[in-house]
C-alpha positions as a printed NumPy array, in Angstrom:
array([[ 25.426,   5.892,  36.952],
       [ 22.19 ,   6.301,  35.042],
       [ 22.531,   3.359,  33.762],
       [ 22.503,   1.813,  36.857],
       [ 19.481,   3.178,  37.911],
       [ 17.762,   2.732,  34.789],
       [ 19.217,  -0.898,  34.784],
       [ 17.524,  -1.379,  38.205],
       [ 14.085,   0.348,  37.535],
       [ 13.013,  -1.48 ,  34.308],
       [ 14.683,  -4.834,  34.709],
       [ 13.975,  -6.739,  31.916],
       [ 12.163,  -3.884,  30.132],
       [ 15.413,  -2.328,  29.232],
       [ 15.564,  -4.901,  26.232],
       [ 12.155,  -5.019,  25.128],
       [ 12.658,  -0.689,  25.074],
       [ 15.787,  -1.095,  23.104],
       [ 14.301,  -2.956,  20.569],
       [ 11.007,  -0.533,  20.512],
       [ 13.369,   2.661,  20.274],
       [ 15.234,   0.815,  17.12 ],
       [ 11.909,   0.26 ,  15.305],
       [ 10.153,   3.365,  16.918],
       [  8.624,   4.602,  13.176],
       [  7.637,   1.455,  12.523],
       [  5.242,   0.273,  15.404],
       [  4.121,   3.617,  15.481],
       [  2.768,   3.754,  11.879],
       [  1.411,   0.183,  12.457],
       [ -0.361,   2.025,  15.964],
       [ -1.783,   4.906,  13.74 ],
       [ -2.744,   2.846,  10.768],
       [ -4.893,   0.828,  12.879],
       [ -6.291,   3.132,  14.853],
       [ -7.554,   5.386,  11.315],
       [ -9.025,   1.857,  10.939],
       [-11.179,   1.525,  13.455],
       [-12.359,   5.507,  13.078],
       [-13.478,   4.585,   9.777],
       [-14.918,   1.621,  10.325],
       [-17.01 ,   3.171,  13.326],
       [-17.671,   6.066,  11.208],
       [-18.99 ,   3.927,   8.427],
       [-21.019,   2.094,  10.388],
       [-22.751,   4.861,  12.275],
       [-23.237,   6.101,   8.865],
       [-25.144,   2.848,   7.563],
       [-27.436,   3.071,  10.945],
       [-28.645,   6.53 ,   9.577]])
C-alpha cells in the first residue's frame, strides 16, 4: 500500500530517487567537494582584495 501511494505522489521521480539512493555517497561527496570549492575560492579572493 505504500507503495502505491508513493508510486502515485512522485511519478516518475520514483526512478530518478532509486538511482540517487544507490549512489547516495557518491553525489553527496561530489555536492560537498564542490561546495569546499567555492568557500575557498571566495575566501581567497576576499583575501587578495585586502
Amino acid at each position: 500500500m505504500v507503495d502505491m501511494f508513493l508510486d502515485f505522489m512522485l511519478g516518475p521521480m520514483r526512478g530518478i530517487s532509486q538511482f540517487y539512493f544507490e549512489y547516495q555517497l557518491i553525489f553527496n561527496s561530489i555536492i560537498v567537494g564542490i561546495a569546499g570549492y567555492f568557500l575557498v575560492k571566495k575566501r581567497k579572493k576576499s583575501n587578495e582584495t585586502h
